[in-house]
C-alpha positions in Angstrom: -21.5 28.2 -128.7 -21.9 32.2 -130.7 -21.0 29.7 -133.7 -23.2 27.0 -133.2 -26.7 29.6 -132.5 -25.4 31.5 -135.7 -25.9 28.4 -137.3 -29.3 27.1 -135.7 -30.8 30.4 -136.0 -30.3 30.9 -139.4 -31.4 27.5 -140.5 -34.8 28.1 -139.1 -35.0 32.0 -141.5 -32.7 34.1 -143.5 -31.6 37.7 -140.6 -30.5 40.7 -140.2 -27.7 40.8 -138.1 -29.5 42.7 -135.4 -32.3 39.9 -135.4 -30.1 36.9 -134.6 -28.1 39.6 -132.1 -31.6 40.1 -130.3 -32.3 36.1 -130.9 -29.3 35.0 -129.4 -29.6 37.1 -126.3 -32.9 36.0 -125.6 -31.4 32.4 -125.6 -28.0 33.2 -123.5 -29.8 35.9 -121.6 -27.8 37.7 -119.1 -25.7 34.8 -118.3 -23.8 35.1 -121.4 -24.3 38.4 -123.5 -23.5 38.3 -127.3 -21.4 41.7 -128.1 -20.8 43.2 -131.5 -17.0 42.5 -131.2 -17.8 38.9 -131.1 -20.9 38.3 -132.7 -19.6 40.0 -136.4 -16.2 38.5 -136.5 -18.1 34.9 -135.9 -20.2 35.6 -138.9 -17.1 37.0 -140.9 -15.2 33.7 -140.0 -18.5 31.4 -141.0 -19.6 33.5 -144.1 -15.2 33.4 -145.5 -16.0 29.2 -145.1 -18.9 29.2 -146.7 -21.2 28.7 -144.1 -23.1 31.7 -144.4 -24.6 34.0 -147.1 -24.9 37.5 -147.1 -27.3 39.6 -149.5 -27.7 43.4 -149.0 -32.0 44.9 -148.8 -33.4 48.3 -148.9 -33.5 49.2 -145.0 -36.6 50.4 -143.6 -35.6 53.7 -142.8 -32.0 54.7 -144.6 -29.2 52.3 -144.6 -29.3 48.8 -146.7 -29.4 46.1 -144.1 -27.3 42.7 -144.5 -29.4 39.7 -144.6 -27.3 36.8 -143.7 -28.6 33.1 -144.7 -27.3 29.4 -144.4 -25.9 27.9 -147.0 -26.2 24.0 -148.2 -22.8 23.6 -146.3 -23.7 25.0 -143.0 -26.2 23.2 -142.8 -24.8 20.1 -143.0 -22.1 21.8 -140.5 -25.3 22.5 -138.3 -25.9 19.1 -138.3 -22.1 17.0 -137.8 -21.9 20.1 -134.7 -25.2 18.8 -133.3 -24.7 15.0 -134.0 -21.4 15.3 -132.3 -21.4 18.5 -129.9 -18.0 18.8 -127.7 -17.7 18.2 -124.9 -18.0 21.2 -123.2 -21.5 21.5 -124.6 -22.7 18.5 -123.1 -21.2 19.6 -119.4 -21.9 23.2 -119.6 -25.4 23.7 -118.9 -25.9 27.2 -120.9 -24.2 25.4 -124.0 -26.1 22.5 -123.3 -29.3 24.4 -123.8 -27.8 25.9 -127.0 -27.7 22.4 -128.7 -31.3 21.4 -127.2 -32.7 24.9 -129.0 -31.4 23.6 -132.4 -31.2 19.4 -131.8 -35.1 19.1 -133.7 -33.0 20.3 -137.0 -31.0 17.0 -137.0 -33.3 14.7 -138.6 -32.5 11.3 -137.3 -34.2 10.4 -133.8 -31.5 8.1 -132.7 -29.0 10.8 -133.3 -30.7 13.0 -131.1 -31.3 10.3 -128.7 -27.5 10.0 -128.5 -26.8 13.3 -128.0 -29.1 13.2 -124.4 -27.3 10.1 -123.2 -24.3 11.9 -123.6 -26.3 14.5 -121.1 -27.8 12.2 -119.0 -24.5 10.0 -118.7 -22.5 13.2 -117.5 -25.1 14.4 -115.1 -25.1 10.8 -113.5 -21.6 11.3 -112.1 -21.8 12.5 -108.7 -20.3 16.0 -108.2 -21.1 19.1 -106.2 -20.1 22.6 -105.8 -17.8 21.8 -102.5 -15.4 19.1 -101.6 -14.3 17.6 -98.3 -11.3 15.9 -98.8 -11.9 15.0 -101.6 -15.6 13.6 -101.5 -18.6 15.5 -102.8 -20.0 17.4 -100.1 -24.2 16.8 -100.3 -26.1 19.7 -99.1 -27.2 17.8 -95.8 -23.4 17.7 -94.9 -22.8 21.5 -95.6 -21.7 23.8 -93.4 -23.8 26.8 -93.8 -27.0 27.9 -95.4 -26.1 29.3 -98.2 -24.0 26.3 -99.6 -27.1 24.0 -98.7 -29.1 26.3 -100.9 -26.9 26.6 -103.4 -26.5 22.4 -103.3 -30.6 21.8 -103.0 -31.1 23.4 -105.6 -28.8 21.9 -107.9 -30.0 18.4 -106.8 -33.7 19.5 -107.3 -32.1 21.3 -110.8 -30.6 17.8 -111.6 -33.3 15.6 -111.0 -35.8 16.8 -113.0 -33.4 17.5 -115.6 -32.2 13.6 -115.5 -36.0 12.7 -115.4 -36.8 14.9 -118.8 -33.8 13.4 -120.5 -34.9 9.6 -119.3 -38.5 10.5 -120.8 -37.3 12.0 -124.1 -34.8 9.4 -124.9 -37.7 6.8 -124.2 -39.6 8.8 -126.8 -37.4 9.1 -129.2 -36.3 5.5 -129.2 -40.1 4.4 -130.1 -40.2 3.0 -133.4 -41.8 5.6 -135.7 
C-alpha cells in the first residue's frame, strides 16, 4: 500500500519527500500513519529499481531538499499494480481506497472496470463481524447494542458502497 501511493502520488507531480509524507497521511489518515522508518526505506527500495528519481534543489531556508520523481518504469509499474492489485487491496477497505485514489491513471476503462468487479464481487459475499456457529450473525440477530451498531453500519457502509461500484462500472462500460 506505502508502495503503491509512492507511486500514484508521484505520477500526478515530481515531491519532496515531506510532501508525499503529508499526502500520504491525508489519504491513510489516522487509520494507518506513514512513519519515516517506513516511508524512506520504501523510496530507497523503489528509487535502487528504478522506479523512482531523485534530484537535489536549493531548500527554501538552508538545507537542499530531495525531489523525488517517476520514472518511465514506474509508471508502467503504477499501472500492472493497478490493473492487477492483490488481493488484499481489493478486501481491505483502506487499501482499497488507495487503488481508487490512483485507478484514473490507468488509461483503459475496461481495466478499471475490472478492477471494481473484483470489489463489488468480494463485497457480495455475505460476511459479518460475529459468527454463530458458524453462520454470519446479521445485526437483527445480535446480542447487544453495540454489535448491532457496529453491524448496521457496515450494512449501510456496504450498500452504498456496492451501489457506487454498480453505477461506475455501468459507466465505464459505455462505449466512448
Amino acid at each position: 500500500m506505502l508502495e503503491l501511493s509512492i507511486l500514484g502520488f508521484l505520477a500526478e507531480e515530481p515531491l519532496h519527500g515531506y510532501e508525499l509524507k503529508d499526502r500520504i497521511k491525508a489519504l491513510t489518515g489516522h487509520v494507518r500513519p506513514v512513519s519515516d522508518g517506513a516511508l524512506y526505506p520504501a523510496i530507497t527500495r523503489l528509487t535502487t529499481k528504478g522506479l523512482l528519481d531523485q534530484r537535489t534543489e536549493p531548500g527554501a531556508s538552508a538545507a537542499p531538499r530531495r525531489i523525488l520523481a517517476l520514472t518511465v518504469k514506474g509508471r508502467e509499474e503504477l499501472l500492472a499494480r493497478l490493473r492487477d492489485p492483490r488481493q488484499t487491496e481489493i478486501t481491505d477497505h483502506v487499501r482499497f481506497n488507495t487503488v481508487l485514489a490512483f485507478l484514473r491513471h490507468l488509461p483503459d476503462r475496461h481495466e478499471q472496470a475490472a478492477v471494481l468487479r473484483r470489489r463489488l464481487d468480494f463485497l457480495q459475499t455475505p460476511t459479518s463481524f460475529f459468527y454463530d456457529s458458524g453462520k454470519p450473525v446479521r445485526a437483527e440477530e445480535a446480542d447487544d447494542l453495540f454489535r448491532q451498531g457496529m453491524l448496521r453500519v457496515a450494512r449501510a457502509t456496504g450498500e452504498a458502497e456496492r451501489g457506487w461500484l454498480r453505477e461506475a462500472i455501468e459507466l465505464l462500460d459505455r462505449p466512448e
